[in-house]
Structure formats: structure tokens, C-alpha cells
N, C-alpha and C positions, 0 to 999 in steps of 0.2 A: 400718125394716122389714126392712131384710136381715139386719140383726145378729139380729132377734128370729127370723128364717126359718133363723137357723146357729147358734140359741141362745148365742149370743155375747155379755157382757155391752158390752163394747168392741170396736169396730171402727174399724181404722185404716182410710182412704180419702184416696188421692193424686189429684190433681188439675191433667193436664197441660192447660197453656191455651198453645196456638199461635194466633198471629197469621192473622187469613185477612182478603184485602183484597175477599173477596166480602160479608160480613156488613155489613149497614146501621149509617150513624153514627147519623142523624137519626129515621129511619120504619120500617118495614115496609112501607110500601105504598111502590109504584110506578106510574107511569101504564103501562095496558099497555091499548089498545085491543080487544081480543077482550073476551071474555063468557067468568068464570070458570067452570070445572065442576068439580064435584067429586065423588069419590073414596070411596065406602066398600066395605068390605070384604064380603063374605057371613059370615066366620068373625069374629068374637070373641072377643079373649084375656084374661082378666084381669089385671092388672100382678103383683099377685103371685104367679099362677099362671108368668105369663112371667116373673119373676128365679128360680122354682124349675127353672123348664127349661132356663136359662142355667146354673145354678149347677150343676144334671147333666150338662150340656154341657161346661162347662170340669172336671169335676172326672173323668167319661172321659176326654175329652184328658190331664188329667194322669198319668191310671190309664195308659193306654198307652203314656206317656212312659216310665215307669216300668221 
């Protein structure tokens, strides 16, 4: 999706993976006595609208670098 949003036929993408001893071996779940609740948003983003905002985001930051 990103390559085709930067018309790009090839796109390289690296993949740093750190160790984090918070992330579950076994489950996802957990015993947690309360009563979950949940969470939604009022606003709305679409994925691909949100990596085009990203991708104007970083490429100002880069403009300014400049």
C-alpha cells in the first residue's frame, strides 16, 4: 500500500525487532479482576489516509532539515 501511495515499484523496508520482557509468551489475556471498558474514538481516520499524513509529516520534517 505504501509503495503504490509513493508510486514506487520497489520498496525497501527494515525491520528493527527489540526484545521487550513486557510482551506475552503464552496468552493475551490476563486475569484482571475489574470489568473491561472500552475505548472509541469520536474522529475516524482511514489507514490509508493516515500513512498519507505520515508520509507529509516526515517529508516536512525533512524539507526543513534541509
Amino acid at each position: 500500500m505504501i509503495a503504490e501511495i509513493l508510486k514506487k515499484e520497489k520498496l525497501k523496508a527494515e525491520f528493527e525487532q527489540e526484545k521487550n520482557s513486557y510482551h506475552y509468551e503464552f496468552t493475551p489475556y490476563s486475569y484482571n479482576p475489574r470489568i473491561a471498558r472500552k475505548f472509541t474514538l469520536p474522529v475516524h481516520i482511514d489507514f490509508g489516509q493516515g500513512i498519507i499524513q505520515l508520509i507529509e509529516q516526515i517529508k516536512g520534517e525533512l524539507d526543513n532539515e534541509g
